[in-house]
VOGU-3710 file (C-alpha; in Angstrom, 3 decimals, decimal comma):
1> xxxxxxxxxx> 72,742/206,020/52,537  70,867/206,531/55,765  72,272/203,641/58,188  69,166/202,031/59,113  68,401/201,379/55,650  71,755/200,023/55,993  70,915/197,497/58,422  68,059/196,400/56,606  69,183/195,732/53,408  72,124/193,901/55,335
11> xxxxxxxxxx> 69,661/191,884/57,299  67,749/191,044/54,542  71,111/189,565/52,469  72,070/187,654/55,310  68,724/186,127/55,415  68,452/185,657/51,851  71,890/183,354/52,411  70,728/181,256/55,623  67,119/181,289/53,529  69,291/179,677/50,351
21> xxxxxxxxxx> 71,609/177,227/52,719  68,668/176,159/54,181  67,175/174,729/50,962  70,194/173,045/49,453  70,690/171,358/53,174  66,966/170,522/53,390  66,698/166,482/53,453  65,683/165,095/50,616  63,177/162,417/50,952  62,752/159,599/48,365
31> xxxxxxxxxx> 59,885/158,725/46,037  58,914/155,948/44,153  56,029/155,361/42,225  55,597/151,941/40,788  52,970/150,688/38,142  51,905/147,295/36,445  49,119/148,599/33,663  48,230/145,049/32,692  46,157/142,412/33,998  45,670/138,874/32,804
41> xxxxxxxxxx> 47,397/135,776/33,713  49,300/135,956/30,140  50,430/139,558/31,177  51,968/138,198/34,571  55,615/139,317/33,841  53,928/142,972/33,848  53,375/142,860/37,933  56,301/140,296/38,157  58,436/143,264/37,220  56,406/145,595/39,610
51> xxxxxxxxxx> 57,008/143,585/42,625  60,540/143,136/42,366  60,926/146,996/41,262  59,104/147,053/44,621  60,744/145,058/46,508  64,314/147,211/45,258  63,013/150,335/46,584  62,278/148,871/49,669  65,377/146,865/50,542  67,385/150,115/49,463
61> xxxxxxxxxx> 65,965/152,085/52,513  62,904/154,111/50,640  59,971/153,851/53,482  57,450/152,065/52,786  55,354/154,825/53,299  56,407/156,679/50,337  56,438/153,797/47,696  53,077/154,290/45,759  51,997/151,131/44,050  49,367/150,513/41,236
71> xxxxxxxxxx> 48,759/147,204/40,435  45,925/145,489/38,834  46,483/142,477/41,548  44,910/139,654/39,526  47,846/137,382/39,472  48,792/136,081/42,760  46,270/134,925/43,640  45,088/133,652/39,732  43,216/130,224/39,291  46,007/129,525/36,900
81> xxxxxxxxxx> 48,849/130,471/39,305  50,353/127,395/40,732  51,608/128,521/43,765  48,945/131,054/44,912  50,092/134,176/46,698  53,389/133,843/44,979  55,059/135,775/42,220  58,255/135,413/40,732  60,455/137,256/38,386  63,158/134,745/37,866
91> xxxxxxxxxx> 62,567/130,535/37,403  65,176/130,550/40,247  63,890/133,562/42,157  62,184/134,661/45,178  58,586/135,752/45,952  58,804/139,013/44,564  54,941/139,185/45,874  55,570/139,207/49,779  55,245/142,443/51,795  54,328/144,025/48,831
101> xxxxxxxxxx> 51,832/147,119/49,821  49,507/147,812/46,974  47,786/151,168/47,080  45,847/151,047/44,057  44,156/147,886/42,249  41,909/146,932/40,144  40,062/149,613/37,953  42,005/151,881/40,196  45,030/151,568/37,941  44,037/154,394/35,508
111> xxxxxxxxxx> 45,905/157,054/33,704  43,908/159,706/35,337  44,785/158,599/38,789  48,250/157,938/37,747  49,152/161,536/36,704  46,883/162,681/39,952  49,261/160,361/42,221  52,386/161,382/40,641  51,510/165,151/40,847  50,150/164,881/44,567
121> xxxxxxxxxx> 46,732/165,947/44,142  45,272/164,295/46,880  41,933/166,021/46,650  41,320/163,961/43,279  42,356/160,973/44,922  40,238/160,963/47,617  37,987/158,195/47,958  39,953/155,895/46,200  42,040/152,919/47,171  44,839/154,448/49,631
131> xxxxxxxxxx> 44,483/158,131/48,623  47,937/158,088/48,922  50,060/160,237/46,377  53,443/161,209/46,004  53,813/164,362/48,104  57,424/165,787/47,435  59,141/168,858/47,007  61,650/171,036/45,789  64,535/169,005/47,623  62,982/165,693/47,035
141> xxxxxxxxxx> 63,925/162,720/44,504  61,037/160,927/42,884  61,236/157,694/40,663  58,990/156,283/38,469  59,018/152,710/36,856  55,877/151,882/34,768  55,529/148,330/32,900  53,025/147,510/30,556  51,942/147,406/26,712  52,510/150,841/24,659
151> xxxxxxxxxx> 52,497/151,742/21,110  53,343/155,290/19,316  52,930/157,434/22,004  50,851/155,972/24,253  51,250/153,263/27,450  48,279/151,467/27,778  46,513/151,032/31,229  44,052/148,251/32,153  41,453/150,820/31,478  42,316/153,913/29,200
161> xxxxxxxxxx> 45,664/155,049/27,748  48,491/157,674/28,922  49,614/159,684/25,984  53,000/161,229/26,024  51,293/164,642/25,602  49,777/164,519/28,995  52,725/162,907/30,470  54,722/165,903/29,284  52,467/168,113/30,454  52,403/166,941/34,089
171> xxxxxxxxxx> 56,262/166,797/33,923  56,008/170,709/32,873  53,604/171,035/35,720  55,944/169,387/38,064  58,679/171,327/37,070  56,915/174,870/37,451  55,636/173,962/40,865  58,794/172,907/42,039  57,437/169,306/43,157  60,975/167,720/42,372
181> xxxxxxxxxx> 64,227/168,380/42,214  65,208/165,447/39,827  62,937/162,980/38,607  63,912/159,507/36,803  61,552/157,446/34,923  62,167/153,717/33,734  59,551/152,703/30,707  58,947/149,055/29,950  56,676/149,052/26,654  56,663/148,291/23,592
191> xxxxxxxxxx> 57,544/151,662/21,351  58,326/153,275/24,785  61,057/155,785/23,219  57,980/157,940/21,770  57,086/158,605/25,290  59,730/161,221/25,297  61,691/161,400/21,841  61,940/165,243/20,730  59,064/165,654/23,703  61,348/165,632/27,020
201> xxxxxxxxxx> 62,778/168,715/27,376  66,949/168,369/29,081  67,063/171,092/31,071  63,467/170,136/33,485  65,698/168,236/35,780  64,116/164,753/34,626  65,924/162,042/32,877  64,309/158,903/31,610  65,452/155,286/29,990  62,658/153,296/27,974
211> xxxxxxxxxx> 62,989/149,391/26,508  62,731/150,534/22,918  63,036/153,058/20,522  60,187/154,637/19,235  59,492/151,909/16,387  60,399/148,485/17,971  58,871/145,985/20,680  59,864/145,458/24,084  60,537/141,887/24,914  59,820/139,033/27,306
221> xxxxxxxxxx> 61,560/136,636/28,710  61,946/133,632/31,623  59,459/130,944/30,081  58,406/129,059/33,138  56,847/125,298/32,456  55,705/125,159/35,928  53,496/128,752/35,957  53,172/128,457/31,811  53,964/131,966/31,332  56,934/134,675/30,886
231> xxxxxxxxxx> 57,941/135,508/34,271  59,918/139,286/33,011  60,458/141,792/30,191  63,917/141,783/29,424  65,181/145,509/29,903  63,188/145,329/33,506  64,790/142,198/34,482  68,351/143,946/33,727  67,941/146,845/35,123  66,975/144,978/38,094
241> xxxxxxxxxx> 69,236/142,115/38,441  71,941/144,633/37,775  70,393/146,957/41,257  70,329/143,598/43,124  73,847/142,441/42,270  76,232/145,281/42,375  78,563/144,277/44,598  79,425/147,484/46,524  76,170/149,744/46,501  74,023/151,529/44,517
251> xxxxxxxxxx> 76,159/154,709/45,946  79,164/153,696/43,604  77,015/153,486/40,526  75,429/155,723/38,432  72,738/156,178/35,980  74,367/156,156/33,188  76,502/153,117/34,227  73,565/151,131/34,745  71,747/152,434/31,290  75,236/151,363/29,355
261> xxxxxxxxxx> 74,885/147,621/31,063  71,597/147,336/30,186  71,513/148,381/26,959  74,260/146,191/26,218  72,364/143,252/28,163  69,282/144,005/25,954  70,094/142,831/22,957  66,698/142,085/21,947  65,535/145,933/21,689  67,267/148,908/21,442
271> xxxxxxxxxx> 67,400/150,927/25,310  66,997/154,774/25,096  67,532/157,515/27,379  66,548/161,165/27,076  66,515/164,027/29,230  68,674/165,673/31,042  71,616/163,763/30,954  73,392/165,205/34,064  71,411/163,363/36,221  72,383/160,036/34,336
281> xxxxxxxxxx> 75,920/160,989/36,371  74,609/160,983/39,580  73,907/157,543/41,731  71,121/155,045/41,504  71,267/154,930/45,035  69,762/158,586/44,389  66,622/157,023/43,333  66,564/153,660/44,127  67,257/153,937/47,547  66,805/156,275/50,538
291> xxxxxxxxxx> 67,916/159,153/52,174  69,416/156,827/54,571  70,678/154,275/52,541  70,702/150,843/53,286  73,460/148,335/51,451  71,817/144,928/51,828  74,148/141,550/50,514  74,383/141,611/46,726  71,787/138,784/44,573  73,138/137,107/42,134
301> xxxxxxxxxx> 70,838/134,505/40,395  71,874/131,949/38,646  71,778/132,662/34,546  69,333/131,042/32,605  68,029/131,460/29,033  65,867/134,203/28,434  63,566/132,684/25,924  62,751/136,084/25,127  59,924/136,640/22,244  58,020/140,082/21,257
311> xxxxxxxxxx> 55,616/141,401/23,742  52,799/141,289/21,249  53,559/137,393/20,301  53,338/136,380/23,892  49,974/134,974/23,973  50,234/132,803/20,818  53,873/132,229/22,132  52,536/130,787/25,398  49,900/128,906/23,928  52,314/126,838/21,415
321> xxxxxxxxxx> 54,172/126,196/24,748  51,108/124,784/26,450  50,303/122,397/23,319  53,715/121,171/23,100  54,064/120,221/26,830  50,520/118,323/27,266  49,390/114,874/25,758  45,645/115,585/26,861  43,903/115,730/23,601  40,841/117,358/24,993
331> xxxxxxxxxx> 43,332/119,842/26,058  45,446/120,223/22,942  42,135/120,663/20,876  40,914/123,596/23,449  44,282/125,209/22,867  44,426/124,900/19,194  40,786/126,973/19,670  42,475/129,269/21,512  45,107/129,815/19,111  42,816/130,078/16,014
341> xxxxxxxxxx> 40,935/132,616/17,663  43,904/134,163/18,279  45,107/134,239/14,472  41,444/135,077/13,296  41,762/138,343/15,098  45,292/139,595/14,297  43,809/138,969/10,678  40,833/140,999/11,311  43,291/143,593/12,660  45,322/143,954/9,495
351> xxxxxxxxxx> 42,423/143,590/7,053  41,040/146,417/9,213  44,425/148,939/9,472  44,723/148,334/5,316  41,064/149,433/4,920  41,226/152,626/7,249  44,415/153,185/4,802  43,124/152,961/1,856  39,852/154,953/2,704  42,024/157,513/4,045
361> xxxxxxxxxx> 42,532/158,329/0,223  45,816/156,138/-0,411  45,943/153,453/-3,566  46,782/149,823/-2,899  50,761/150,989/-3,595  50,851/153,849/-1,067  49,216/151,881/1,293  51,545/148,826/1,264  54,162/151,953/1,555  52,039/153,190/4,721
371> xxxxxxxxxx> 52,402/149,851/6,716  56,150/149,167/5,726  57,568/151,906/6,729  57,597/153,522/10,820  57,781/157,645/10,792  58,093/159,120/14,359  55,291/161,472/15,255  55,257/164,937/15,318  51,561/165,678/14,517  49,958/164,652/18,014
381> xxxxxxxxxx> 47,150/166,829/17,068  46,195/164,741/13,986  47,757/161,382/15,449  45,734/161,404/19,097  42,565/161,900/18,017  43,349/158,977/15,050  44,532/156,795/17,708  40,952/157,623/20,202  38,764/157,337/17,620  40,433/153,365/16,432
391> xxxxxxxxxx> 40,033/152,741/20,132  36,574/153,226/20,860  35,181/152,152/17,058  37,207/149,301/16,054  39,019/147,743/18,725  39,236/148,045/22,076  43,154/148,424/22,649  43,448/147,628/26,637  41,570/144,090/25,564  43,737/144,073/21,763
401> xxxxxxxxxx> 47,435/144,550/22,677  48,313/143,503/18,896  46,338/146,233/17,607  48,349/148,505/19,146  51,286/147,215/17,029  49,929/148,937/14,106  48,616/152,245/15,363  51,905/153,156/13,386  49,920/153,165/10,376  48,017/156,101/12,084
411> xxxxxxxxxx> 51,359/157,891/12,510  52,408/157,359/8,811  49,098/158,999/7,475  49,503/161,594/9,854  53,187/162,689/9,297  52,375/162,431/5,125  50,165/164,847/5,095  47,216/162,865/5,225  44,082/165,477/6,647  42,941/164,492/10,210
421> xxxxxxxxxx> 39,307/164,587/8,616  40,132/161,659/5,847  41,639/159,327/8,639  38,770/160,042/10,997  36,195/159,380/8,342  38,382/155,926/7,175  38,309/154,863/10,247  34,435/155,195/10,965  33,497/154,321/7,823  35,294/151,020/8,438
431> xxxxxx> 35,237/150,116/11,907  31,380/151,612/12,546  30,021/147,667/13,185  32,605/146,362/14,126  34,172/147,038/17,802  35,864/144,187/19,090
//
């Protein structure tokens, strides 16, 4: 071989190595991206949870300039909050609400601009609140925590929902264009495990834990007299309390040890993680903290009951506090209103789901089958365009969080064989007058 060509090929090696050294000793910067999709005062555990997720990240050494927040930012300053421009997450904790930089509010918090932020497509978000989105890279860690209602694959925003199909597909996007090097997500919602059962793939460098399987509510918890609403969801508050409280650092603990204490902590919904579970081994300082991380004193609150109750009986929940802790009669009649109202239109919601069952072409016997029983869901392409089409004709799902609790139904006519056409047609031929 001619010796120049020698050289070259020689040169080109030992470039190849520095080229290769280089990347694995690149820094890698830390990303969080943090979202409440509620609003609502009864929904005030929702951004409860978001600030204090916040509030982690930040204390842990992550910059504040790349924490991404979306938040509806209704509570805080609420006409029912009693200590405006506080929130709490704990009846014995701290204003989780201070410092807390919120780059996207209002009708901001979408899912559109939430898979835009997360993949750093700045040119789509440009215009709108911040315009900041997360911007990493091949080296880079990036950690998501979203809280908020779901249902059979779906997480609901304050306008719109996020299916798991498009989540997937942004994760695949991700993954191709190198924007991460591992990712970790932490789902509070109701039915959350669908999100990623038999969807996540293990070997995209992404690992995720949800509240619940793919069948069950998520819970909240921390009744507080004094702001008359749930303060946390239970697997957020763990997870949490557990990242404030570890008495060494986050350095010394991994993943998976904090998934194993809070899934034994949550014993009011069953905590699932899928993914690639190699990166439930490494530290949640890895994620929760920064590339220079910062060990601040260890919080340990003091334990109180959780009063925990099903996300989708919190507002009747809340209300049957109210009446029991008031003599005003004028008051106790307006919430016994309330709570009627309430009732009349989880009724309207089953009478409705039994209907779209029945029309669908199954007999009074199937269909008490249909809505006993919880199949996961495979057929998205029947399934999603069920789920749309119940959404826009017969109730309005951001605005009917108990509805969602019975898109199952959807998922059982789907996975037995029901055509796509004979739910579609049930649905409309049901729900044509009657949006609510």
């Amino acid at each position: 071989m001619d010796r120049s060509v020698c050289i070259s090929l020689l040169c080109l090696a030992v470039l190849a190595l520095v080229n290769t050294e280089d990347s694995e000793n690149a820094v890698a910067n830390h990303w969080a991206l943090i979202v409440a999709g509620s609003n609502g005062y009864f929904n005030y555990r929702h951004q409860a949870d978001a600030c204090h997720a916040y509030q982690i990240m930040k204390k842990h050494g992550i910059p504040e300039d790349r924490i991404i927040t979306m938040m509806y930012d209704d509570i805080a300053h609420s006409d029912e909050n009693p200590t405006p421009g506080v929130i709490i997450n704990h009846p014995k904790g701290p204003n989780v609400y201070d410092g807390v930089k919120i780059d996207y509010r209002q009708d901001d918090v979408t899912p559109d601009n939430f898979l835009n932020i997360l993949q750093g497509n700045e040119a789509a978000m440009k215009g709108i609140g911040t315009g900041r989105v997360i911007q990493s890279g091949p080296n880079d860690h990036v950690f998501v925590n979203f809280v908020d209602h779901g249902a059979p694959g779906i997480v609901a925003f304050p306008i719109g929902v996020l299916s798991a199909t498009k989540l997937k597909a942004a994760i695949m996007q991700m993954y191709k264009e190198k924007k991460y090097k591992q990712m970790v997500l932490y789902v509070e919602a109701c039915e959350s495990g669908s999100m990623f059962e038999n969807l996540l793939p293990s070997n995209v460098n992404v690992y995720a834990t949800t509240a619940a399987n793919s069948a069950e509510s998520s819970y909240a918890c921390y009744y507080s007299n004094l702001y008359n609403t749930y303060l946390g969801d239970v697997y957020s508050v763990k997870w949490m309390e557990d990242s404030d409280a570890f008495q060494e650092n986050l350095k010394k603990e991994s993943l998976d040890k904090q998934y194993e204490i809070v899934k034994r902590e949550t014993t009011t919904s069953h905590v699932q993680e899928f993914g690639d579970m190699t990166i439930a081994k490494e530290p949640v300082a890895d994620f929760q903290g920064g590339q220079k991380y910062v060990s601040p004193e260890p919080v340990r609150l003091p334990k109180v009951p959780l009063d925990a109750v099903a996300s989708g009986d919190v507002p009747l929940a809340i209300l049957r506090r109210r009446l029991g802790a008031t003599n005003d009669l004028e008051k106790k009649f307006k919430i016994i209103d309330e709570m009627k109202s309430i009732i009349k239109n989880h009724q309207a919601i089953r009478r409705t789901v039994r209907q779209i069952v029945k029309l669908a072409g199954r007999s009074d016997l199937q269909a008490d089958r249909i809505l006993a029983v919880h199949h996961k869901i495979s057929d998205f392409a029947c399934y999603e365009p069920a789920m749309e089409l119940f959404h826009e004709k017969c109730f309005n799902l951001n605005q009917n969080e108990y509805a969602m609790r019975h898109l199952y139904t959807l998922v059982n006519l789907c996975e037995e064989g029901v055509s796509k056409t004979a739910i579609l047609q049930g649905i409309l031929a049901t729900c044509n007058d009657t949006h609510l």
